[in-house]
C-alpha positions as CSV (number, residue, x, y, z in Angstrom):
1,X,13.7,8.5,0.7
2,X,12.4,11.6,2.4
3,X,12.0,14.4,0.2
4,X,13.8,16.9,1.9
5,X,15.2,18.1,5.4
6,X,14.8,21.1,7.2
7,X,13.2,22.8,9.9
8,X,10.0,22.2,8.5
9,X,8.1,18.5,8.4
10,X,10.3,15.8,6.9
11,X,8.2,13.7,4.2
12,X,9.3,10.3,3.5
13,X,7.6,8.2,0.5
14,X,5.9,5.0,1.6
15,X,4.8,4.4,-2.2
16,X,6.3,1.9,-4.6
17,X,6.4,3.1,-8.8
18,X,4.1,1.4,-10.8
19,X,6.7,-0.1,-13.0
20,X,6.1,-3.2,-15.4
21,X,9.8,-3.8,-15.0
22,X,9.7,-5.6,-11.5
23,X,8.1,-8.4,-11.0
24,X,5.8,-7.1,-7.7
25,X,2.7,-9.6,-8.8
26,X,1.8,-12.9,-9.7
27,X,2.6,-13.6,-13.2
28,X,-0.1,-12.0,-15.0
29,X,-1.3,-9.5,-13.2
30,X,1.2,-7.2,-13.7
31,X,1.2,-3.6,-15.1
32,X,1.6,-3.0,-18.7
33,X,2.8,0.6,-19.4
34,X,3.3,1.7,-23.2
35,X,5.0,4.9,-23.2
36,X,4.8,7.4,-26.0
37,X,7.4,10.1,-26.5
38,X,7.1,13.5,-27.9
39,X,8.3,12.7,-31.4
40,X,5.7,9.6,-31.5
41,X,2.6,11.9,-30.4
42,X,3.6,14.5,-33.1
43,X,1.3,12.6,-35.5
44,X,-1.6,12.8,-32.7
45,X,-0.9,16.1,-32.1
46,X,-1.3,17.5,-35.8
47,X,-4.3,15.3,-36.3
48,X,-6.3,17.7,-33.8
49,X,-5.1,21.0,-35.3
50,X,-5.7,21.1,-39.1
51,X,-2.9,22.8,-40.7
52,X,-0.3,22.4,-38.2
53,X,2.8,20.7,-39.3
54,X,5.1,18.9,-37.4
55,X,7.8,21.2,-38.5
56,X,5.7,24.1,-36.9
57,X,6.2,22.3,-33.2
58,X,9.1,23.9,-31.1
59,X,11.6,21.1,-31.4
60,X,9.7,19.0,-33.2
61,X,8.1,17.5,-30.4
62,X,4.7,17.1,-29.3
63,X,3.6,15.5,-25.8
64,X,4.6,12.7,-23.7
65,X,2.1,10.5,-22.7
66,X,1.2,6.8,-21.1
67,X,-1.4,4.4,-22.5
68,X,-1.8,2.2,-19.1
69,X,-3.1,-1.3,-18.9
70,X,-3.7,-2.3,-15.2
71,X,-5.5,-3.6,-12.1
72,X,-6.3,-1.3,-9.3
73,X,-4.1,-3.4,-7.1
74,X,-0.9,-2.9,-9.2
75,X,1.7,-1.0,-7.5
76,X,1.2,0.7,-3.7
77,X,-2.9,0.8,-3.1
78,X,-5.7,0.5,-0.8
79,X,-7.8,-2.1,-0.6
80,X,-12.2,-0.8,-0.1
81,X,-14.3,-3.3,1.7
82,X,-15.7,-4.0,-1.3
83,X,-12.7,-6.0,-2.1
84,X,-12.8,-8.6,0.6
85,X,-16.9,-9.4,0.3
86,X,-19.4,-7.8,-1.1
87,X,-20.9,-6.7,2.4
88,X,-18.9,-5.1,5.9
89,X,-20.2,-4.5,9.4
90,X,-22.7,-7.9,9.6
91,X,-24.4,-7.2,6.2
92,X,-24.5,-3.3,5.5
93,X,-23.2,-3.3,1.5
94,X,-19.8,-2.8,1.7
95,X,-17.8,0.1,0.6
96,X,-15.9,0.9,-2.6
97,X,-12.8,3.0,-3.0
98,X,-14.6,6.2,-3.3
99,X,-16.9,5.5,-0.5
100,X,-14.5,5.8,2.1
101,X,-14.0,8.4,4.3
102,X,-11.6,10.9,3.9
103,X,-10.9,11.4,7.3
104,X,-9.7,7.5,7.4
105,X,-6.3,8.7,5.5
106,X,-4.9,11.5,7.2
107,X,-4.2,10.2,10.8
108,X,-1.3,9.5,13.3
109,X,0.8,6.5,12.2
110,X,1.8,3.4,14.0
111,X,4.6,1.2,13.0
112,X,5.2,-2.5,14.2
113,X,7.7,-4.7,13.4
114,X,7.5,-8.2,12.3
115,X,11.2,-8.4,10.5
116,X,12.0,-11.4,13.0
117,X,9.3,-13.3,11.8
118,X,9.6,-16.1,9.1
119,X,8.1,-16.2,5.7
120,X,4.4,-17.3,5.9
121,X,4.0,-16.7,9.6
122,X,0.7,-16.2,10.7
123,X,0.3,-13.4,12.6
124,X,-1.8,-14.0,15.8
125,X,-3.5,-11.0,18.4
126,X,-1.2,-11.6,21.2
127,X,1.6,-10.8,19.0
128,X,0.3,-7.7,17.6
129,X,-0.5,-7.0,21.3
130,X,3.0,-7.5,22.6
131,X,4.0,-5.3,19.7
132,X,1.8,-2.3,20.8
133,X,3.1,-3.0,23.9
134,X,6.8,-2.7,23.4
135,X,7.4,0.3,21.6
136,X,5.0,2.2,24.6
137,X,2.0,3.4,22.7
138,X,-1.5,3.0,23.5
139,X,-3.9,2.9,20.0
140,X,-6.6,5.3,19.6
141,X,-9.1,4.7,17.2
142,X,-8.0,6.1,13.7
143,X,-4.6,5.2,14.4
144,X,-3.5,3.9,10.9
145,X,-1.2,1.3,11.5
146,X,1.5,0.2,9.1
147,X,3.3,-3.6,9.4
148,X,7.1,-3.8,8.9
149,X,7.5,-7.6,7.3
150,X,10.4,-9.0,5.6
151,X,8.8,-9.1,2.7
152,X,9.9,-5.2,2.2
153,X,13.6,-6.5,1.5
154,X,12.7,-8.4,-1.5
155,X,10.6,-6.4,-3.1
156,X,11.6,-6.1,-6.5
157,X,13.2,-9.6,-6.6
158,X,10.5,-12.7,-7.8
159,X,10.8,-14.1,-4.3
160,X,8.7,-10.8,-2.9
161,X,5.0,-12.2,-3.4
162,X,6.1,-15.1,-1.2
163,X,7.9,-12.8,1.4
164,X,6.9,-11.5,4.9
165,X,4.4,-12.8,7.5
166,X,0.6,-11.9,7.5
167,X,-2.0,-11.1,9.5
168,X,-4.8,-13.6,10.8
169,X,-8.6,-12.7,11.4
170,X,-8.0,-12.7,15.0
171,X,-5.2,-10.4,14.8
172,X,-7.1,-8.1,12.6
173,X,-10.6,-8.0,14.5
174,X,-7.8,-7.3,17.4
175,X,-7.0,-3.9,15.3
176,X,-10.0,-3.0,14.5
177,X,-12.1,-3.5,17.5
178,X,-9.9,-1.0,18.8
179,X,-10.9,1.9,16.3
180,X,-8.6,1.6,13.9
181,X,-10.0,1.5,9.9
182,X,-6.6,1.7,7.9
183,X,-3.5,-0.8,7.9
184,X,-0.9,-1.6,6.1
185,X,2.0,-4.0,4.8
186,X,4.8,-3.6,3.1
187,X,3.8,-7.0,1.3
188,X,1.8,-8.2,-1.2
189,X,-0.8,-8.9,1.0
190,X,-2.0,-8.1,4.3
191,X,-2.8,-12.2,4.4
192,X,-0.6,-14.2,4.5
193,X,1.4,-15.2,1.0
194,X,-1.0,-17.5,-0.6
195,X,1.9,-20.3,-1.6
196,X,2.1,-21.1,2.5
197,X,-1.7,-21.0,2.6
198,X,-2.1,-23.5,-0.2
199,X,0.2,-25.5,0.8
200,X,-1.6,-25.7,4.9
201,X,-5.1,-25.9,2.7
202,X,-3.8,-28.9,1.3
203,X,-3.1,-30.3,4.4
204,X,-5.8,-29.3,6.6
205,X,-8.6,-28.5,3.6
206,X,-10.2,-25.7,6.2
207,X,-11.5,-23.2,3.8
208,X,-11.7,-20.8,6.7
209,X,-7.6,-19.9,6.5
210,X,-8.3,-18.7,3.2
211,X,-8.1,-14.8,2.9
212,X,-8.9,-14.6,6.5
213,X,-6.9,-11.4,7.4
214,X,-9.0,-9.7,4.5
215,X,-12.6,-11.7,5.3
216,X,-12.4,-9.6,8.6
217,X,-13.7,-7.0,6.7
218,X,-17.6,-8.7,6.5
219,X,-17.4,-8.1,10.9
220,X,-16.0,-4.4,10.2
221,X,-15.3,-2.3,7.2
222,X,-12.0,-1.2,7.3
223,X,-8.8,-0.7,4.3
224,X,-5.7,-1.8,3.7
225,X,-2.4,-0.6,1.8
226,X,-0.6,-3.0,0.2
227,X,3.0,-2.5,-1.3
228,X,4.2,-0.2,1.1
229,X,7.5,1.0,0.7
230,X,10.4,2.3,3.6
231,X,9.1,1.3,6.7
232,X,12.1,0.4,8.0
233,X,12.9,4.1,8.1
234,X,10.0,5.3,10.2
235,X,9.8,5.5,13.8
236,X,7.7,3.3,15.7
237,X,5.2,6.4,16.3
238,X,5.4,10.3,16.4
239,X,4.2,10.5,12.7
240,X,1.6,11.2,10.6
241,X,0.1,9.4,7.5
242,X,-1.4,10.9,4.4
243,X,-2.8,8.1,1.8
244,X,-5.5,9.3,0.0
245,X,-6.2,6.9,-2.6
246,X,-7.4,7.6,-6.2
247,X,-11.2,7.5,-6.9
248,X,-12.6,5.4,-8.9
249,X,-16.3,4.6,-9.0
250,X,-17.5,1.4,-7.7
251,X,-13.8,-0.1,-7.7
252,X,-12.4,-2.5,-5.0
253,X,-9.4,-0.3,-4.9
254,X,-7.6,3.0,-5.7
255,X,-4.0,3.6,-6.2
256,X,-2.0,5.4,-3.7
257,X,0.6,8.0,-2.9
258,X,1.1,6.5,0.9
259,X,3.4,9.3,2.7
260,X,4.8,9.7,6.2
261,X,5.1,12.8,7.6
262,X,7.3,13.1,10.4
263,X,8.2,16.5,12.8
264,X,10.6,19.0,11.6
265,X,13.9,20.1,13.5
266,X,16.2,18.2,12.3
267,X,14.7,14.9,12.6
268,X,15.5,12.5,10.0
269,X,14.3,8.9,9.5
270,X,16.8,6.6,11.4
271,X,19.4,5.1,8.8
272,X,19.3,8.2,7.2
273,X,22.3,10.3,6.5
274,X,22.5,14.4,7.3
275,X,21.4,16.5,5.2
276,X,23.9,18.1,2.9
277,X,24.9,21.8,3.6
């Protein structure tokens, strides 16, 4: 939901919670959060201050905190090159999460949608051409374009991982031989859901459908977010997007707070209601 509305910019949150409550992942590979409240850190607390007593604590409380078991790909993210081979661009060594450039995640935003396609559709170019095409806007490179799939209505339901279309190798190499380094889904994956791309393995047994979307990356580097959350609110263009991910050194990914930013005076995401006087 966006954060607030005024005159100002309007902000609206394209990040998921990491929350080991919904079942967003394969089983597992999903988060593990223990949380520790400020009555159970008293102990820890008094440990690193000898003489303190837990009676000496203003209420009686110490810290919150949140011991975290995880992959980098839990929760809203963005996949590095690194993650789809271990080389980008024809052979250079590809890049890990804090490699890329900054400059990547702060740029005008782009949003398609693929709502009328079926579950396990792959994605070809001309489609994400006509896309482009029908809502008027010409991409410029650094455009950061963000995929409205189906999968975004059952996200937080068991059926999500195997929800929403995906994008091919051709239909990638078609983004990104037009300048553009960051895309996103609000799927699982950018490819697409592996149960429809085992089951046309086992049919065809043509390694070269799997991971494709994501294997574009060894012809050029470029990231993905994964897990996206309200697309359906944004505009098809007329936006920008901030999704600086977290670094982490040498990792194939980094968790991140995806956020739209749209123009100020009144504007509001459509589907939204008025703000309240």
């Amino acid at each position: 939901m966006p954060s607030r509305y005024c005159a100002g910019p309007v902000f609206l949150d394209l990040s998921r919670p990491l929350d080991p409550a919904v079942p967003a992942d394969p089983p597992g590979l999903g988060p593990h959060v223990e949380y520790i409240d400020h009555r159970q850190a008293v102990a820890e607390m008094v440990s690193m201050f000898p003489g303190l007593k837990a009676e000496d604590l203003p209420g009686g409380e110490a810290w919150a905190v949140e011991r975290l078991v995880v992959t980098t790909h839990n929760g809203t993210h963005m996949d590095a090159p690194w993650h789809y081979a271990s080389t980008m661009n024809g052979g250079e060594r590809a890049w890990t999460i804090d490699e890329v450039p900054l400059e990547w995640c702060f740029q005008p935003g782009v949003k398609l949608d693929f709502r009328d396609r079926p579950d396990g559709h792959l994605v070809m170019a001309f489609e994400v051409e006509e896309a482009v095409r029908s809502i008027g806007h010409e991409l410029r490179p650094l455009d950061i374009v963000l995929m409205n799939t189906g999968a975004g209505a059952a996200y937080g339901t068991p059926q999500y991982i195997n929800s929403g279309c995906g994008f091919g190798r051709d239909a990638t190499l078609w983004l990104l031989e037009r300048g553009i380094r960051v895309v996103g889904t609000d799927a699982w994956s950018w490819d697409v859901p592996f149960a429809y791309t085992r089951a046309r393995f086992a049919e065809r047994g043509n390694p070269a459908i799997i991971w494709e979307g994501h294997k574009a990356g060894r012809v050029r580097g470029y990231c993905q977010l994964e897990k996206l959350a309200n697309l359906d609110q944004l505009p098809p263009s007329g936006f920008t997007v901030a999704c600086f991910p977290f670094t982490i050194r040498g990792a194939s990914a980094g968790f991140t707070r995806a956020v739209a930013i749209l123009d100020g005076g009144g504007a509001r995401p459509p589907g939204e209601p008025a703000a309240r006087p």
